[in-house]
N, C-alpha and C positions, 0 to 999 in steps of 0.2 A: 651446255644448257641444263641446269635440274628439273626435275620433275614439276617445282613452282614454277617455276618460268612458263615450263608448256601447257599447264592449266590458267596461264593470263591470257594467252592469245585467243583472238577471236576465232571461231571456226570459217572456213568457209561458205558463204552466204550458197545455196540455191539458186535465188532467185534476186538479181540486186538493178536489173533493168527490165522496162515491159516488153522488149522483147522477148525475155527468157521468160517472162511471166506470161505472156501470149502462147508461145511457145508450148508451156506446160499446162496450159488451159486446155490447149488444143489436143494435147496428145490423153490429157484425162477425159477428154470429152464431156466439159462443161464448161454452162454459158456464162454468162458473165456474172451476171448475179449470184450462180451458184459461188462461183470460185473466189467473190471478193469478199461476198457476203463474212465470210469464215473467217474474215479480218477486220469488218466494220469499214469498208471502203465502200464512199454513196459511187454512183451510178457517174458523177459527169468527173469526177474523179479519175475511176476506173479505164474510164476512156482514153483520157490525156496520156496515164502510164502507160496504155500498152498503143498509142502512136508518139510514143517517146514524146509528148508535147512536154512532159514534164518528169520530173526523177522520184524514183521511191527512195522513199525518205527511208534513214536505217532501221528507226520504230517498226513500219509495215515491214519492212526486209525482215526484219526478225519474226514477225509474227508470219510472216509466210512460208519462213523457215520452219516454224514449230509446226502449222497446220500442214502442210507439206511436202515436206523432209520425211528423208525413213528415221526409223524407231531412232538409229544410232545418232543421225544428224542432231534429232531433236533432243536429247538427251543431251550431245557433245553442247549444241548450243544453252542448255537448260544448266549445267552444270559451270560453264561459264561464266552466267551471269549470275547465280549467286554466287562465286568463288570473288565476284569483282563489284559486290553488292557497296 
């Protein structure tokens, strides 16, 4: 595999079900508003994700990655997506 090649793939997502999003809400110790806010997710939204009533879509997946992910994450994800602009 070249060096192109490995800058096409996606990285691994964080955060890609509301569990894990619940999960990392919990362990950051913030409530809901705080932690969705920082993505633009309304309030009956929020809720659905994290009792799995419904999927994050890969748009928020990625935006939860960037606010939420360490420096490198976001980066690896930052650098992807312009590389695949």
């Amino acid at each position: 595999m070249t060096q192109n090649e490995k800058k096409l793939r996606m990285p691994t997502l964080r955060i890609t079900n509301g569990a894990e999003a619940l999960a990392l809400r919990k362990k950051l110790r913030l409530n809901q508003t705080v932690f969705w806010l920082k993505v633009g997710v309304m309030q009956s939204t929020r809720c659905r994700y994290e009792k799995m009533e419904r999927d994050i879509p890969l748009p928020v997946q990625l935006l939860l990655q960037m606010a939420y992910g360490s420096e490198k994450q976001s980066a690896s994800l930052l650098a992807y997506l312009r590389a695949n602009e």
